[in-house]
N, C-alpha and C positions, 0 to 999 in steps of 0.2 A: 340559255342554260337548261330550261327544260325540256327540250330535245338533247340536248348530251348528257342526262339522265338516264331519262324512260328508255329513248333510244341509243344511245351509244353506252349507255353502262357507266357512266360515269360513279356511282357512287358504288358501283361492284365489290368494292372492298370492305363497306359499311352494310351490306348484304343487301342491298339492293337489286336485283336484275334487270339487264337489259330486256326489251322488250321489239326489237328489232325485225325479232323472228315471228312477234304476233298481229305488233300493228303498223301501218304506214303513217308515213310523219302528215298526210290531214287526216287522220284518229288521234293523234298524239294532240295536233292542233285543235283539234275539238274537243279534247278533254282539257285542255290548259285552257280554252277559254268558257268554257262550263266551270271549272275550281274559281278562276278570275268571278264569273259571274255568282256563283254559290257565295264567294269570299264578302262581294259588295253587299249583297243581300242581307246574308249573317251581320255585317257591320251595321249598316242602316238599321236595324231591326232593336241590335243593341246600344246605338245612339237613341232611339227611338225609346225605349226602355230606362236609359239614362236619365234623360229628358221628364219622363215623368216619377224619376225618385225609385224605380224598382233595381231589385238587385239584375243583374246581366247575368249572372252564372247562379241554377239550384243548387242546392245544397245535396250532394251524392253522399250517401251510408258507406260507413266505414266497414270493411271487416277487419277486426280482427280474430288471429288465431295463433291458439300457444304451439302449434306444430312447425 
């Protein structure tokens, strides 16, 4: 499914684009297994985190604005 994304455009209509035209499907496979690897990482990190009582996600500032 993630080659009929990036490359075939599957999600075109969600504004997505194809990417056909920039990369070949082993770039497209190297970047889905770099997200796969980044994904396990981030996870591990934040069981690891879990595990010792800390919150997983800081706390981000809010704006608000009366405009």
């Amino acid at each position: 499914m993630f080659n009929d994304i990036v490359l075939g455009g599957l999600l075109q209509p969600n504004g997505m684009p194809a990417f056909s035209d920039l990369l070949s499907p082993q770039q497209v496979a190297d970047i889905h297994a770099y997200l796969i690897g980044l994904q396990k990482a981030t996870r591990a990190a934040e069981l690891d985190l879990q595990r010792q009582g800390k919150p997983i996600d800081t706390p981000v500032p809010t704006i608000i604005s009366s405009l």
